[in-house]
N, C-alpha and C positions, 0 to 999 in steps of 0.2 A: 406344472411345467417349470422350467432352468429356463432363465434368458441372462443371458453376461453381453453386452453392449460395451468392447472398447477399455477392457479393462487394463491397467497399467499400474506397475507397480513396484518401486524399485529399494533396494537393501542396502546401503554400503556404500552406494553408487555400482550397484550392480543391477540390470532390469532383469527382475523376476516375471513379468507380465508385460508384454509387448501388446498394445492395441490387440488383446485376444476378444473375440467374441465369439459365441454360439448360443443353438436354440436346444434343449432338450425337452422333447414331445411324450404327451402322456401316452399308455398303453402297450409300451415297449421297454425293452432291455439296452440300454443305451453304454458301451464300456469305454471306460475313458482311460485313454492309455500314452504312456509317454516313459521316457527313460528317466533315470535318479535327474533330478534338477531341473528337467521341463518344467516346473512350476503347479504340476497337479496340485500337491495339496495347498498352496497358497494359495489358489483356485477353490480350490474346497472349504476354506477357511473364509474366506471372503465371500460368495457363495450363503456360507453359515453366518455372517454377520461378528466373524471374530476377529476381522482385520476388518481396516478400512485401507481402499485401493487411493494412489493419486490422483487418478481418473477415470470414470468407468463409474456403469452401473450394473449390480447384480441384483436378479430377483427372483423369487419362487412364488408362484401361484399370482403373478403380477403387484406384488410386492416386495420390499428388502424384508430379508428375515424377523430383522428387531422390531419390523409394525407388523408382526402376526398377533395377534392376540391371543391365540394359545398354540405356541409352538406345537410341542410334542400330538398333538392334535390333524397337522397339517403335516409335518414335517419330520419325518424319522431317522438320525443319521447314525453314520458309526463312524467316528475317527481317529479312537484312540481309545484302542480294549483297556489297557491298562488304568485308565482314568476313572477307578473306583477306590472306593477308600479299601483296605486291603483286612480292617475287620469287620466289615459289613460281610452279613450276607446276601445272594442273590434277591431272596424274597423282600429281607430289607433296604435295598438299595432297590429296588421297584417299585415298591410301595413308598420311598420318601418321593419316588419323581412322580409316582399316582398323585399323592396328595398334594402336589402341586398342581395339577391341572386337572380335580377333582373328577380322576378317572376311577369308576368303580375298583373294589380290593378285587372282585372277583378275574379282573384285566389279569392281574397278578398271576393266579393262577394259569389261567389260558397260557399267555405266551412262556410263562417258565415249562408248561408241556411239550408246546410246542417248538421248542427249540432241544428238549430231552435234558432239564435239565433240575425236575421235579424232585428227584431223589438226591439233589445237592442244595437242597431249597435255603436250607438252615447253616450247611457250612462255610465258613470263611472265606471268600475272595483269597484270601492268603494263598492257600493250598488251591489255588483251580492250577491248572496248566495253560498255556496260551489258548489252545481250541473251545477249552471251558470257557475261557473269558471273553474270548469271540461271541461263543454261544449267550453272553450274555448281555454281551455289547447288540445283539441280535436283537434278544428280546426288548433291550429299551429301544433298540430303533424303530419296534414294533407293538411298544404298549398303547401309545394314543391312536393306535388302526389309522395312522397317516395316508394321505391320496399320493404322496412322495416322498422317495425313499434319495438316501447317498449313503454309500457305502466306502469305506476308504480300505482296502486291502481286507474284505472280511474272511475268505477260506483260508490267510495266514493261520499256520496249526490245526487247522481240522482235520482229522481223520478222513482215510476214501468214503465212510460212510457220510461223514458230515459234510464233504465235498456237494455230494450226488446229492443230497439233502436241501442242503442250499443253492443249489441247482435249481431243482423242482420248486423250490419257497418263491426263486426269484420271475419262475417262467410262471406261476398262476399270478401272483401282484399285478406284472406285467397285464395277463389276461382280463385280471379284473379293470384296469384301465387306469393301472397309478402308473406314476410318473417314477421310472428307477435309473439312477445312475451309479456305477459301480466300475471305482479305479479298483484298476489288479496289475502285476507283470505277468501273469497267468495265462498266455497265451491261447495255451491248449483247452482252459477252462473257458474264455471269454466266447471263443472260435462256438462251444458248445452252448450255451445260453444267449449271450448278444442278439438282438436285431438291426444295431446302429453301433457305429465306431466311431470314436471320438480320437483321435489320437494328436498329441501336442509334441511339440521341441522348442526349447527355448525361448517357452512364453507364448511360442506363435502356435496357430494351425495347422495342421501338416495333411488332415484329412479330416473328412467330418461326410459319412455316407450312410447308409446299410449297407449289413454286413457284405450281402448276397453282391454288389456291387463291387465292392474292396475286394472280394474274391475272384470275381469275372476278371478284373483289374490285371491280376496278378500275370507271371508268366508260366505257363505248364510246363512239364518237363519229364523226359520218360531214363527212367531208369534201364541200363541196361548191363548185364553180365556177360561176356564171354572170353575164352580161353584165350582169346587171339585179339587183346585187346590193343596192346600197340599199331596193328595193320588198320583196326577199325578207328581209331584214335585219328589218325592221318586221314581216310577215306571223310572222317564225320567233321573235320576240322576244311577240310578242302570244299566241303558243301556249305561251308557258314555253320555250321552247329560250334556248340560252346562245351565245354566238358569241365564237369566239374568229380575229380577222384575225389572220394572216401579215405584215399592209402589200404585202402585192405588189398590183400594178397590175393583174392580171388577175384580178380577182373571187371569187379562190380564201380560203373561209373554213372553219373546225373549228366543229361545229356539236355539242352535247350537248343530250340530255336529248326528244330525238325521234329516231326508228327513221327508216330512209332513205325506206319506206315514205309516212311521212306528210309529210317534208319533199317528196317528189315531188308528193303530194297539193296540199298548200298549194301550190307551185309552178303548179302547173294551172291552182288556184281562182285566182291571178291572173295568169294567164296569162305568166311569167316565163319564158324560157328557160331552163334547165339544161345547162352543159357536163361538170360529172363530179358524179356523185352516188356515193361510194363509203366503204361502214363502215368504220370504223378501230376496230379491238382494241387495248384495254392495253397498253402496255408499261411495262413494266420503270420503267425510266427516272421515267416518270410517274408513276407508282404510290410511287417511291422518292421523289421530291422531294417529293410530297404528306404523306409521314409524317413525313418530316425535317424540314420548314417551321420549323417552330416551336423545333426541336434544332438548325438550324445555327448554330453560335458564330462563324464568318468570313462574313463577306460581303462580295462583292467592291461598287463603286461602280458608279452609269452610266456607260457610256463616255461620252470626248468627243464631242461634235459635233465636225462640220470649222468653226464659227463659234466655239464658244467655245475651241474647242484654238488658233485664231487671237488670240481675245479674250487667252487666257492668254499666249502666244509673246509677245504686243506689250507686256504688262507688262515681260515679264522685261528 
C-alpha cells in the first residue's frame, strides 16, 4: 500500500504540493491523473524517496522507501525509461540491478520474455526506440516480483499491441493482490484498466474514488441528428436542455439535461424529423477535464485560421 499524509512542497517559492494526501489500496488498478504541473511526478518522486517534502509524510508498505531493506523486492517502479546507460544491454543492465539485491540470473531471463523483449537481450539501449525502452523500464519494475508497483507514464511509445499487453500485465498484478499505481494522460487507456481514480490539480485533490463512481458522477447525454436542426435547437433549449454542436454540416448535435425519451417527444410535438437519437455515457475523459478546469496551469492557444495563418506569413 501508498499512504501520503499532508504532503507539502515548494520550488522557487512556488507550492508544488499543497497539504496532498491519499491512500493507495492493494489489489486494484489505481490511475493517477492530473494535468502538466499538478505536481504528479513530484508525488512520485517523493513517494520513491528521491525528494524530500517540507512537510508530510510518504510511505509504502508502511514505511518511507529509504528504510526498505531491499527495495527492488518490495517495490517496482518506472519513472524514467531513458535512465539506462545507453551501451548496456537489456540483459546487462538486469542482471547489474539482479546482483544487487541478489535476485537469481534466472529473474533475467523471465521478465526479458515477458515483456518480448528476448530477442533484443544482447543489443544496445542505444538503438531501442521509446516503446523498447518502456518495455524495459518494465521489466526492472518487475525483476524483484514486487507486492507494488508505480508506473509514471509507461504505454508512452508502445505499439497497439504493447498497449493491450500491458493492459492484461497490469489487470492480473492487480488480481494477484499487489498494490499498482499508474500516472498516464491516457484517458481512454485508464477508463479500460483502472478500479480507482486518483486525480490531482495544483498539488491538491480533486477526486480520489472508484472508477464505477466517477462514472455514475458524470453527466449523460444523448446525441442527436436531424435535418431540421435549427427548429429542434429552440424547442430543446426552451425545455432546459444544453446543446452542444460538433460544427459538422449534418445536424448532428450532444444534447444534456433531457433523457432521449423526451428529446423524441418534443421532436414529435414539432414534427421534426430525427436521424440518430442515441444516449451517451460518461467518460473518462470528460469527467477528467471537468475537474481539472480550473487546475490546468498550461494552456494551449487557438489554433490558426487558414486567413489569419495567411494574415501572419504576409507580415513576416
Amino acid at each position: 500500500m501508498i499512504d501520503v499524509q499532508r504532503l507539502v512542497k515548494t520550488y522557487a517559492g512556488r507550492r508544488i504540493l499543497d497539504d496532498l494526501s491519499f491512500h493507495v489500496s492493494p489489489g486494484r488498478v489505481t490511475a493517477f491523473l492530473g494535468p502538466n504541473g499538478a505536481g504528479k511526478s513530484t508525488t512520485l518522486r517523493m513517494i520513491m524517496g528521491l525528494g524530500r517534502p517540507d512537510s508530510g509524510t510518504a510511505t509504502v508498505l508502511g514505511v518511507p522507501y529509504r528504510e526498505l531493506p531491499a527495495p527492488l523486492r518490495s517495490v517496482g517502479a518506472l519513472l524514467d525509461a531513458s535512465a539506462v546507460h545507453p551501451a548496456r544491454s537489456p540483459r546487462a543492465h538486469l542482471g547489474w540491478l539482479a546482483r544487487t539485491h541478489r535476485i537469481a540470473p534466472a529473474r533475467v531471463d523471465e521478465v526479458l520474455e515477458l515483456v518480448g523483449l528476448t530477442t533484443a537481450a544482447r543489443r544496445p539501449v542505444r538503438g531501442f526506440s521509446l516503446g523498447m525502452r518502456q518495455r524495459l523500464g518494465i521489466a526492472a519494475a518487475l525483476l524483484g516480483d514486487p507486492e507494488l508497483l508505480i508506473l509514471d507514464e509507461p504505454v508512452n511509445g508502445l505499439d497497439p499491441e504493447g498497449i493491450r499487453w500491458f493492459r492484461t500485465l497490469m489487470r492480473a498484478l492487480a488480481d494477484e493482490g499487489r498494490t499498482v499505481l499508474v500516472s498516464s494522460h491516457l484517458m481512454n487507456e485508464m477508463a479500460l484498466v483502472a478500479d480507482h481514480v486518483l486525480v490531482i490539480g495544483q498539488g491538491r485533490v480533486l477526486s480520489d474514488g472508484p472508477l464505477g463512481d466517477l462514472l455514475r458522477g458524470g453527466t449523460p447525454a444523448v446525441r442527436l441528428r436531424s435535418g431540421q436542426l435549427p427548429a429542434m435547437a429552440v424547442a430543446l433549449r426552451n425545455a432546459g436542455a444544453e446543446l452542444t454542436h460538433d460544427n459538422s454540416p449534418n445536424g448532428l448535435v450532444l444534447v444534456t439535461g433531457l433523457s432521449a425519451r423526451r428529446i423524441g417527444d418534443l421532436a414529435a410535438q414539432q414534427g421534426c424529423a430525427i436521424h440518430e437519437l442515441t444516449p451517451v455515457e460518461p467518460e473518462l475523459a470528460d469527467i477528467y477535464l471537468r475537474l481539472t478546469d480550473e487546475a490546468a496551469e498550461y494552456r494551449a492557444g487557438t489554433p490558426f485560421t487558414g486567413g489569419r495563418r495567411s494574415e501572419v506569413a504576409g507580415r513576416a
